[in-house]
Residue frames as qw, qx, qy, qz and C-alpha x, y, z in Angstrom:
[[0.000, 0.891, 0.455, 0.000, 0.00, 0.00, 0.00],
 [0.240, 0.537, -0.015, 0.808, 1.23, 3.74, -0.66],
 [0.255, -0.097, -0.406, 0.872, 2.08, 6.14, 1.51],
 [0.236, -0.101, -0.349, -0.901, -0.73, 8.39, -0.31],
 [0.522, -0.284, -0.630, -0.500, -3.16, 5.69, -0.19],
 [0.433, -0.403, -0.716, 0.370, -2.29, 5.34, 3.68],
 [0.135, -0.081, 0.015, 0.987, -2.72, 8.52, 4.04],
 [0.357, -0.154, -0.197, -0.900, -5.74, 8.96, 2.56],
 [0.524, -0.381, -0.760, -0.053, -7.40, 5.80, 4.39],
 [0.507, -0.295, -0.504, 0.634, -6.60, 7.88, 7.49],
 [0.182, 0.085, -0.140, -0.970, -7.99, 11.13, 6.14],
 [0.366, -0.273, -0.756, -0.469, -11.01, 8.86, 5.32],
 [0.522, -0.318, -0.767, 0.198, -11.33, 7.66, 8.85],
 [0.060, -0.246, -0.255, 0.933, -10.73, 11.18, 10.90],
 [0.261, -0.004, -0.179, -0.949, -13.72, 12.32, 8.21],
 [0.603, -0.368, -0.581, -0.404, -16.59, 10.02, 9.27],
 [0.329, -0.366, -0.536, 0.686, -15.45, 10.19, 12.82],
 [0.235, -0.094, -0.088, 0.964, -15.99, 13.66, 12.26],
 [0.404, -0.248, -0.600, -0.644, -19.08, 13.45, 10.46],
 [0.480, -0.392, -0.784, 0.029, -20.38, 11.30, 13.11],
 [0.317, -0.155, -0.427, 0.833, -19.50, 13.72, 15.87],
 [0.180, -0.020, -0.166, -0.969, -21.46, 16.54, 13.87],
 [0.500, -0.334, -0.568, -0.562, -24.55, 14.73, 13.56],
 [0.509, -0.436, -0.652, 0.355, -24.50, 13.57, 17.38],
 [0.180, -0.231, -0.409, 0.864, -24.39, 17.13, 18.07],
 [0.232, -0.142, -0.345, -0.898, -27.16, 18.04, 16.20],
 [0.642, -0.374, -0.638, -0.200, -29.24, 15.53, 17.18],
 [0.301, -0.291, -0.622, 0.661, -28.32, 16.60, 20.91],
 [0.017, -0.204, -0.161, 0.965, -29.39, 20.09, 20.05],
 [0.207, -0.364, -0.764, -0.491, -32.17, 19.10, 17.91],
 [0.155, -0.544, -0.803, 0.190, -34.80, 20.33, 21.00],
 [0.014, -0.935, -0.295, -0.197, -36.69, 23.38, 21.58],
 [0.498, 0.459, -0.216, 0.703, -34.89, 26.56, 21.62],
 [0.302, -0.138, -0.511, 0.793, -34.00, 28.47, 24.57],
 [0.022, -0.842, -0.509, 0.176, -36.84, 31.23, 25.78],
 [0.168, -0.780, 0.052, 0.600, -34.33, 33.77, 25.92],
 [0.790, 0.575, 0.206, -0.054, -33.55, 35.21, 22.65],
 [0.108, 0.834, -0.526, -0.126, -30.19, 35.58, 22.86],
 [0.632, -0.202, 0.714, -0.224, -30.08, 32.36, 23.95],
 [0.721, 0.493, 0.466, -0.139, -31.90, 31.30, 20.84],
 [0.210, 0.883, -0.395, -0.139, -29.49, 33.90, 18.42],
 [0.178, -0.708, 0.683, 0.016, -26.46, 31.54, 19.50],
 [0.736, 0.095, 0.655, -0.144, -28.34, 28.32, 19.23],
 [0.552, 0.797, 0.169, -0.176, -29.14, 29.37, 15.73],
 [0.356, 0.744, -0.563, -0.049, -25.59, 30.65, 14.41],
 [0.372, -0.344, 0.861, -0.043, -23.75, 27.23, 16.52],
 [0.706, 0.381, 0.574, -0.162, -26.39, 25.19, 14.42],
 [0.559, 0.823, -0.075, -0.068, -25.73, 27.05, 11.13],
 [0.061, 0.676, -0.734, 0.029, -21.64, 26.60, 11.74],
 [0.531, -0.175, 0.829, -0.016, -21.91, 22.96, 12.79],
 [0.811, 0.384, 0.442, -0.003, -24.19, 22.30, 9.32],
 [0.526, 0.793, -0.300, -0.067, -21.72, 24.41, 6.99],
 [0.080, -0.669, 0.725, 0.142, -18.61, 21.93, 8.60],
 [0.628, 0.029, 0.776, -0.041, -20.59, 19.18, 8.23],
 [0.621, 0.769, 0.110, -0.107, -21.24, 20.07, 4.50],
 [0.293, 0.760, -0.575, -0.084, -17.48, 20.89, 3.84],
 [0.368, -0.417, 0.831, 0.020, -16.40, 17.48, 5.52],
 [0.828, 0.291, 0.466, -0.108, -19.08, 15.50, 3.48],
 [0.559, 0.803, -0.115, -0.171, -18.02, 17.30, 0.40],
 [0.053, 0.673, -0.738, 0.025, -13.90, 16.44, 1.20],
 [0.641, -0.187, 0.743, -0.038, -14.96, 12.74, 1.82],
 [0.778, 0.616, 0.012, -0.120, -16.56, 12.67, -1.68],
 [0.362, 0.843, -0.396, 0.044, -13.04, 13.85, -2.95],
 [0.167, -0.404, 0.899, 0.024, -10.73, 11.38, -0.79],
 [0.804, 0.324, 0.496, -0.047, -13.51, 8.06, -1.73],
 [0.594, 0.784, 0.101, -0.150, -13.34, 9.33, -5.20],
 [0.043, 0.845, -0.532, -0.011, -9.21, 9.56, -5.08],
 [0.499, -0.313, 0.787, -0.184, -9.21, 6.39, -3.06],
 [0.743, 0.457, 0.470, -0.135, -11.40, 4.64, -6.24],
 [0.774, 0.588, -0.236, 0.018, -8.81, 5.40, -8.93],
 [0.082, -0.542, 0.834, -0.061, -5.56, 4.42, -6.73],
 [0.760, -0.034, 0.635, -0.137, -7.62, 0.85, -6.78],
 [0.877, 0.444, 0.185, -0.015, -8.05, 0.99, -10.39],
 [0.737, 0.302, 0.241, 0.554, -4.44, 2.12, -11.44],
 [0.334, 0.739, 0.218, 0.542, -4.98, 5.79, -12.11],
 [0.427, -0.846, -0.259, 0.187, -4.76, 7.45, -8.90],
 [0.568, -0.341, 0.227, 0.713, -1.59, 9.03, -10.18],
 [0.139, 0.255, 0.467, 0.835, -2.59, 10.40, -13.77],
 [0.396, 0.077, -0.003, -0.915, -5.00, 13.59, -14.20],
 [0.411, 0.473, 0.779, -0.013, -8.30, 12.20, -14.66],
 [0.322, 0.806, 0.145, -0.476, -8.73, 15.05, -17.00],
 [0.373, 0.669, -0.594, -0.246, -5.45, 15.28, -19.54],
 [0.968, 0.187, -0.120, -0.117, -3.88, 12.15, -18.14],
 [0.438, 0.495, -0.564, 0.495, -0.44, 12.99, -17.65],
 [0.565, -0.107, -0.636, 0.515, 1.27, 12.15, -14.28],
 [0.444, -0.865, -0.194, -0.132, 0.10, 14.48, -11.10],
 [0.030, 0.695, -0.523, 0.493, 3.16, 16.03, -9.18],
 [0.550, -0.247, -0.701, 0.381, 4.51, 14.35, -6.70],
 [0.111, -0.002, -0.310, 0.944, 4.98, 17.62, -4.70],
 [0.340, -0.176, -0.368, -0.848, 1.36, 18.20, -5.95],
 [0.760, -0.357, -0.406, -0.361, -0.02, 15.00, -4.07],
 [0.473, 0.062, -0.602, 0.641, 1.78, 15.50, -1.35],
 [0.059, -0.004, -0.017, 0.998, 0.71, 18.41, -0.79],
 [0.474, 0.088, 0.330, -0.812, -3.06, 17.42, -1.62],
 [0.206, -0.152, 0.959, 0.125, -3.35, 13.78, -1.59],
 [0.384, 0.359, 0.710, -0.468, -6.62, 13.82, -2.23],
 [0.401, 0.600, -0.322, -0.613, -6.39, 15.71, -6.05],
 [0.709, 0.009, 0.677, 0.198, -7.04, 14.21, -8.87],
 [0.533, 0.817, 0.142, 0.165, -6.27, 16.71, -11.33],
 [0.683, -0.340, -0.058, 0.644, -2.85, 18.04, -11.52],
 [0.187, -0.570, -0.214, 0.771, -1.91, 21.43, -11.22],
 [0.121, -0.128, 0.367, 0.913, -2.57, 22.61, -14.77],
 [0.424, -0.479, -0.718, -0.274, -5.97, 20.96, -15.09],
 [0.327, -0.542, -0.692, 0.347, -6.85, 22.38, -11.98],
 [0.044, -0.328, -0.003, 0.944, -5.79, 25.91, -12.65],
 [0.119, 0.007, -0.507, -0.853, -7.51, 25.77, -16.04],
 [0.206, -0.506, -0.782, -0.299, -10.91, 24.52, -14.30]]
């Protein structure tokens, strides 16, 4: 197994933990708001901020699965766009790409 691919199993794992976390807090907070309305103000923005990280983490698992599905088939190195090779320095750097640096600028 690559470094990359360990790497990104471990990026996988940290992001459904995380996921999980988010939804357990929602579901905690899920009850009637507070009386007071400040009370209610905070409830409200902590609720909005916990669904916009849960929305960026879902969105970054897509993108490691989706990485993690062409290192099985072979490709997990080449652009899925042009084809050519991906930087190393590039997937270091963001193991999770799967376009490399010109393809990515040019999208």
């Amino acid at each position: 197994m690559s470094d990359r691919q360990e790497r990104l199993e471990t990026l996988r794992d940290e992001l459904i933990d995380r996921l999980e976390r988010y939804r357990a807090d929602k579901t905690r907070a899920g009850g009637p708001l507070d009386k007071d309305l400040e009370e209610q103000s905070i409830e409200l923005e902590n609720a909005e901020t916990i669904d916009s990280l849960e929305n960026e983490a879902e969105e970054e698992l897509i993108q490691v699965m989706h990485a993690l599905a062409r290192i099985r088939e072979g490709q997990g190195e080449n652009c899925e766009n042009c084809g050519e090779l991906i930087d190393e320095a590039r997937l270091s750097a963001v193991p999770f790409t799967t376009l490399c640096r010109d393809c990515a600028e040019a999208g």
